[in-house]
C-alpha positions in Angstrom: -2.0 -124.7 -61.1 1.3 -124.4 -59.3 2.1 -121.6 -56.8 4.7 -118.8 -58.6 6.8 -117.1 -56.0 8.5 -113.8 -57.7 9.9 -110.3 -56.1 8.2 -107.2 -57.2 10.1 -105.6 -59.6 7.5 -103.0 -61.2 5.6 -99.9 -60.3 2.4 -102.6 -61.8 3.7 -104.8 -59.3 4.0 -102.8 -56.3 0.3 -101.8 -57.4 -0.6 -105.7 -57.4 1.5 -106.3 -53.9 -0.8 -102.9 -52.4 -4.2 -103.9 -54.4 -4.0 -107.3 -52.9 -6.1 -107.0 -49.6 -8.9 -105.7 -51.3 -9.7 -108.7 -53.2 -8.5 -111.1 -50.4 -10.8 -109.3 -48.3 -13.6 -107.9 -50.7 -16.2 -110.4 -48.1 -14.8 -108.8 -44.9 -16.4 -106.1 -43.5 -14.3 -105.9 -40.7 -11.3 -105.2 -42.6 -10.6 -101.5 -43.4 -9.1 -100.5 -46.9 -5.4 -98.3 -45.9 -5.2 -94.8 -48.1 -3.4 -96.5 -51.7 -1.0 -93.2 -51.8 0.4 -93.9 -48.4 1.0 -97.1 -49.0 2.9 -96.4 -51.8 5.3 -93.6 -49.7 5.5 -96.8 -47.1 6.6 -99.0 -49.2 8.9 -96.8 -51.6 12.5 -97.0 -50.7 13.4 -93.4 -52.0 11.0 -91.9 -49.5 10.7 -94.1 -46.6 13.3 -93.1 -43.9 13.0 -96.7 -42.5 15.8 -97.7 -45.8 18.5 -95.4 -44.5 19.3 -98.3 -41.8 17.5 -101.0 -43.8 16.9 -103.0 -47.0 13.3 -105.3 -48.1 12.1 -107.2 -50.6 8.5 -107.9 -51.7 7.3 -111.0 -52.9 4.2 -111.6 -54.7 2.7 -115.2 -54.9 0.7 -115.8 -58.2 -1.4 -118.5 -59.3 -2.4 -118.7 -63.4 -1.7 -115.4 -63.5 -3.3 -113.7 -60.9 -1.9 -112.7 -57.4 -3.3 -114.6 -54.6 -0.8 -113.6 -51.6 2.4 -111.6 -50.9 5.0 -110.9 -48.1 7.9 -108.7 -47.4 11.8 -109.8 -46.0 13.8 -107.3 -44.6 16.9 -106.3 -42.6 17.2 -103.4 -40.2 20.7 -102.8 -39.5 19.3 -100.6 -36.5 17.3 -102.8 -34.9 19.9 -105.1 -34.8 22.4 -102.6 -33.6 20.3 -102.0 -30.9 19.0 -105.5 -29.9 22.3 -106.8 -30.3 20.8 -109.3 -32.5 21.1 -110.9 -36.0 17.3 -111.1 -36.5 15.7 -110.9 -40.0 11.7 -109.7 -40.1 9.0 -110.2 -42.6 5.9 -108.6 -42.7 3.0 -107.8 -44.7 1.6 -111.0 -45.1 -1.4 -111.9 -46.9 -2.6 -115.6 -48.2 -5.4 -117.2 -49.6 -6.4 -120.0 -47.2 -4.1 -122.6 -48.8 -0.7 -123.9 -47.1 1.0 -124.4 -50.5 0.7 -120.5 -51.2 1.4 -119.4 -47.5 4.3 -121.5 -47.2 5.9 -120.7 -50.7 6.0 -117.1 -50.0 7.3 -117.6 -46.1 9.5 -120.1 -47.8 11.0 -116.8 -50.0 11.1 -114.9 -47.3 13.3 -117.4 -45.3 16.1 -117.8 -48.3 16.1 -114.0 -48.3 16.8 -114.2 -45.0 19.2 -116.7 -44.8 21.3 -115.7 -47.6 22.0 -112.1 -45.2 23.3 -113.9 -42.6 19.9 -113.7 -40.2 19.8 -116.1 -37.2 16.0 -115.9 -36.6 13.0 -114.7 -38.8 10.8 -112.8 -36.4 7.2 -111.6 -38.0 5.1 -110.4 -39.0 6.3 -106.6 -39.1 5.6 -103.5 -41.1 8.4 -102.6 -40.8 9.1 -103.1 -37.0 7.9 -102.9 -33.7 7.2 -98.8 -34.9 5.0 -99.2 -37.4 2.2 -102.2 -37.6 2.7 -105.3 -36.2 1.6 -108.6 -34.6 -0.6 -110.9 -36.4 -4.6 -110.7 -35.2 -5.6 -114.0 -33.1 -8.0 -112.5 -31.0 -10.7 -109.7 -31.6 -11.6 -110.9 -35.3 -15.5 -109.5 -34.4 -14.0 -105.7 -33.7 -13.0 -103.2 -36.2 -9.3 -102.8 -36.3 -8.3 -99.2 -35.2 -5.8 -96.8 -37.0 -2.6 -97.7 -37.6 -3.6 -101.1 -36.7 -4.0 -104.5 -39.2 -7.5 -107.3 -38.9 -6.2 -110.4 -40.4 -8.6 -113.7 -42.0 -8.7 -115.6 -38.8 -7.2 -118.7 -40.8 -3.7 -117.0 -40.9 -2.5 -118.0 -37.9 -2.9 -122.1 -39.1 -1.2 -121.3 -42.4 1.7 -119.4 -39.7 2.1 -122.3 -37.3 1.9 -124.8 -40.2 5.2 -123.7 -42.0 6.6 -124.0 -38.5 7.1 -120.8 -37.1 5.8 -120.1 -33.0 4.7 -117.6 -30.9 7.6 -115.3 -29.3 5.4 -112.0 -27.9 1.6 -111.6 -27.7 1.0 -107.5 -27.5 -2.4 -106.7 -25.9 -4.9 -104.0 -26.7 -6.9 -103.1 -24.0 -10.8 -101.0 -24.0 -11.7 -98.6 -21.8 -15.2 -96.4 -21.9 -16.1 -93.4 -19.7 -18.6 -95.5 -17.7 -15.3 -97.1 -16.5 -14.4 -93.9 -14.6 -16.5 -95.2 -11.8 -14.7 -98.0 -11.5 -11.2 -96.7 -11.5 -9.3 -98.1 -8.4 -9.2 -94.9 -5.8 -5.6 -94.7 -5.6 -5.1 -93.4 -9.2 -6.6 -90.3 -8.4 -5.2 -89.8 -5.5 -1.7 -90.3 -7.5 -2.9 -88.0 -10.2 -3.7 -85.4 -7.5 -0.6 -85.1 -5.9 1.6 -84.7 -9.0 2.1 -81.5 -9.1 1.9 -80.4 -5.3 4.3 -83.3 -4.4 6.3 -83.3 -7.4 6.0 -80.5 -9.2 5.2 -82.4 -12.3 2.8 -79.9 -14.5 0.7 -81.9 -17.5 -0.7 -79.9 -20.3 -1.8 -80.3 -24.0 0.5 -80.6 -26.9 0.4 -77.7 -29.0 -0.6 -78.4 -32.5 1.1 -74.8 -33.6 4.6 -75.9 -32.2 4.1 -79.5 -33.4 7.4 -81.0 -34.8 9.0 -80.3 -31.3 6.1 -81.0 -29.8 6.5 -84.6 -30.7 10.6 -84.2 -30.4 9.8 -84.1 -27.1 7.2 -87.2 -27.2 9.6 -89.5 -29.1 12.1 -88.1 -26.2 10.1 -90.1 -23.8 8.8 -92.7 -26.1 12.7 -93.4 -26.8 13.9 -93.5 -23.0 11.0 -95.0 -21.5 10.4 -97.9 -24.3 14.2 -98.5 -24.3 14.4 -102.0 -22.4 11.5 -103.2 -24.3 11.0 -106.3 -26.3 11.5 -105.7 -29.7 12.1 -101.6 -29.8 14.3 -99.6 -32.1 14.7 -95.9 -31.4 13.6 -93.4 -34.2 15.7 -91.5 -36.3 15.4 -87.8 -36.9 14.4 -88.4 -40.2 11.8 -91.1 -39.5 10.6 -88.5 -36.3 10.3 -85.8 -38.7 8.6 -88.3 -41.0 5.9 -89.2 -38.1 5.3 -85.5 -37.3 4.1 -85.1 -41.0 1.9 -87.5 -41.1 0.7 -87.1 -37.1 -0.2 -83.4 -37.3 -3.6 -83.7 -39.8 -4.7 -86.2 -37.4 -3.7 -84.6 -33.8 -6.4 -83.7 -31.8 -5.3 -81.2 -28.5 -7.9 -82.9 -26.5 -5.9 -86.3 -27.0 -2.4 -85.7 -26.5 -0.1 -84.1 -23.5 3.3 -83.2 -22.4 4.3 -83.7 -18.6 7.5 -81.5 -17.2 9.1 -81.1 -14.7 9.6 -77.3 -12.1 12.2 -76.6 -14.5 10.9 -77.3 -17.9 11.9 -80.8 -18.1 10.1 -83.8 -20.2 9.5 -86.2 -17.9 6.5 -88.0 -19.3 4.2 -88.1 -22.6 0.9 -89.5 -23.3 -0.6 -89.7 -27.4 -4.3 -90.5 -28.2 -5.8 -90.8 -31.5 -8.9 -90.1 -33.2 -9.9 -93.5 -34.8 -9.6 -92.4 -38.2 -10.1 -96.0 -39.4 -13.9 -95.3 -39.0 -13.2 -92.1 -41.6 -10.7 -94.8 -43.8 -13.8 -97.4 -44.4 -15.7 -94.7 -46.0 -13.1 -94.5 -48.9 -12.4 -97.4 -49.9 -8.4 -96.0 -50.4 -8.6 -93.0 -52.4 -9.0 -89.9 -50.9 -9.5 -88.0 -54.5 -11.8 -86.9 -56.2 -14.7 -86.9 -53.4 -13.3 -88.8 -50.5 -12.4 -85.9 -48.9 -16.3 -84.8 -49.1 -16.8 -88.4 -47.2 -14.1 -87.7 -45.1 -15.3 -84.6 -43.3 -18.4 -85.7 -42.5 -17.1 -89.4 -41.4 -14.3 -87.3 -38.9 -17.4 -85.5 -37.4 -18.9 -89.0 -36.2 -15.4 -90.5 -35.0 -16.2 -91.7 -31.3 -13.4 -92.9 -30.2 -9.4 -93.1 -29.8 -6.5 -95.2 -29.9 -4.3 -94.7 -26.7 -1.0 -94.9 -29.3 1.7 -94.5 -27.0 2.0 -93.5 -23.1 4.9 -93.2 -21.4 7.6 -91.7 -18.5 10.9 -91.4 -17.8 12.6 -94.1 -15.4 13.1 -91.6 -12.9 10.0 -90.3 -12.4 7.5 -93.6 -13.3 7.0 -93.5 -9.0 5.6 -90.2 -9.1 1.7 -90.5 -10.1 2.5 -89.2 -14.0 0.8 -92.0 -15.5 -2.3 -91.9 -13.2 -2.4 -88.1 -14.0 -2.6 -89.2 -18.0 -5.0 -91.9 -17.1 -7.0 -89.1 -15.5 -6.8 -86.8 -18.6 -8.3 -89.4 -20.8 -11.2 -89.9 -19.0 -11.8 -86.7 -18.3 -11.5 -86.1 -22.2 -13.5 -88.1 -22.9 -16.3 -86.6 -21.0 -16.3 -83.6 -23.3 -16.0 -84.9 -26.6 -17.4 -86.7 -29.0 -14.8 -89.7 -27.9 -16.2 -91.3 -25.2 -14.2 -94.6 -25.2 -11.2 -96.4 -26.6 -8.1 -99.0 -26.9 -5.2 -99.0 -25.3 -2.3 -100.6 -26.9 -0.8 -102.4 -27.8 1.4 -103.6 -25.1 3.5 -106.2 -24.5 2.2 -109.4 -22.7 5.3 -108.9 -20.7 4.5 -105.1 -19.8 3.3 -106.3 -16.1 3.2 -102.1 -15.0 1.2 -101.5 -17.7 -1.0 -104.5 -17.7 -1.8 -103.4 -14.1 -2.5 -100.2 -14.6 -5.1 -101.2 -17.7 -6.7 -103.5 -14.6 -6.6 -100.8 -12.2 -8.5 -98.6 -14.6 -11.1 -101.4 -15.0 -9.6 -102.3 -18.9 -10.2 -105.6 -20.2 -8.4 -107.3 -23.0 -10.4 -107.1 -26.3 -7.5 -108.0 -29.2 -4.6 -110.3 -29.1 -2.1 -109.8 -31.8 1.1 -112.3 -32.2 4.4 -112.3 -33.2 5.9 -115.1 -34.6 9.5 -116.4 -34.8 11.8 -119.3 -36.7 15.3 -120.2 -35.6 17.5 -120.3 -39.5 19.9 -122.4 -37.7 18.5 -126.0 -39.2 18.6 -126.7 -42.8 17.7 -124.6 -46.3 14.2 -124.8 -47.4 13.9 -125.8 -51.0 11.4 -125.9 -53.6 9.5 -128.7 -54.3 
């Protein structure tokens, strides 16, 4: 049977485009089901803040009848206001192993594309570069952490075969508390004299004052990602969004402020509980007894995703992030946490790349980002 190629129109549909990954990966134990009711606030346009500044479409790819992959096209007029680009993403792809599905829906996502004006498709994205991203093409034997995708390892073929190439490889990196040891001298030494030298006083976020709490995180996150490859700042509607859906999960031992002698945010560092290993018990829904499963899974969690880390241009010289680095380990030496991944970052982040290998780190996934010029001719249908 042919390959059908259609948007999803329906709430059955968006339920097919959500339900899909569970049969495409009902042989994967790796994978890790996502919650099915935030998925659907994700992906709904009413309550997503992402579709103040952008527009989607989901396609679903069907074969006698039955869905067999899906992918999203979108536009973010912010991103491109800020890149000063005319790039068009896609995202949430999913395929059976076969080229003639993979390339139908890439093929949809390329006239949707196209018919916006978009110079280059760059993918896959969930939205963008602040929410999941990059395509899995090393680390298929680990568990994929929160807020973070595993992928068949055949996807990348299927990619590469429609024609589309690597433009940014983002890194995660593992660290454990034995790697204290290790740690290059000079980072404590750093962390040491931040306050004395600088006056730079790191403490713990405070889960009571949380919303500016992480007004003050996405303060740094937004000045110090800034020059990045592929960042868009956060609006105060998708911050508020992210503080909403951050506080259940916040742990105090995982996250920290850095200010300055006169109350100044200078620098921020986020950890966070690997929920995933609470998600796998669920199977999606947290109703009617996954919260029972829940509880005691979140007891057993034993390690963290270093989410984001970051300073301030003008005080990156000062020891701050050797002072966070500290913080971890020394977190993780009284909880239950005791090691974790870092990331992702950029291929191109050398500072941050260093400082993983002057921690001891050592590169554990690879995801990819793929891109495909629209400057040659219309794809048609065969």
């Amino acid at each position: 049977m042919s390959v059908e190629v259609r948007p999803v129109e329906s709430r059955s549909d968006l339920m097919r485009f959500i339900k899909l990954p569970w049969r495409l990966y009902r042989n994967s134990p790796r994978w890790v089901p996502p919650l099915i009711s935030e998925r659907k606030h994700h992906l709904d346009r009413d309550k997503n803040p992402f579709f103040e500044h952008a527009e989607a479409e989901y396609f679903l790819a069907f074969r006698d009848g039955q869905p067999v992959g899906r992918i999203s096209a979108h536009v973010d007029q912010r991103f491109n206001e800020f890149q000063q680009n005319d790039w068009g993403l896609w995202g949430f792809f999913e395929s059976e192993d076969d080229p003639e599905v993979s390339g139908a829906l890439l093929m949809h996502a390329e006239r949707w594309l196209r018919a916006r004006g978009r110079d280059n498709m760059v993918g896959p994205m969930d939205f963008n570069t602040n929410h999941e991203c990059g395509l899995l093409v090393e680390g298929f034997e680990r568990a994929p952490q929160i807020l973070e995708n595993w992928h068949h390892p055949y996807y990348g073929a299927l990619i590469e075969e429609y024609g589309l190439t690597k433009v940014m490889d983002l890194y995660k990196w593992e660290l454990d508390i034995a790697d204290r040891e290790k740690m290059l001298p000079i980072m404590f030494e750093l962390a040491d004299k931040v306050e004395s030298k600088y006056g730079v006083k790191v403490r713990p976020m405070n889960k009571r004052n949380f919303e500016n709490e992480v007004r003050a995180f996405m303060e740094v996150y937004n000045a110090a990602w800034e020059n990045n490859w592929g960042f868009v700042p956060l609006t105060d509607a998708e911050l508020r969004a992210y503080a909403k859906e951050l506080k259940p999960i916040l742990d105090e031992n995982w996250a920290w402020i850095a200010e300055s002698e006169d109350g100044k945010v200078v620098g921020a560092a986020l950890s966070i509980p690997d929920y995933n290993q609470v998600l796998a018990k669920l199977n999606g829904r947290l109703f009617p007894i996954g919260w029972a499963k829940a509880l005691r899974a979140r007891k057993k969690i034993d390690s963290v995703r270093v989410f984001a880390l970051g300073v301030k241009r003008d005080w990156q010289h000062t020891g701050v992030a050797a002072k966070f680095y500290v913080e971890h380990f020394n977190s993780a030496g009284r909880t239950p946490q005791t090691w974790g991944e870092m990331g992702w970052i950029l291929e191109t982040n050398t500072a941050m790349n260093r400082g993983m290998e002057a921690m001891n780190g050592r590169i554990v996934k690879r995801y990819r980002l793929y891109e495909k010029a629209l400057d040659g001719e219309r794809p048609t249908e065969e």
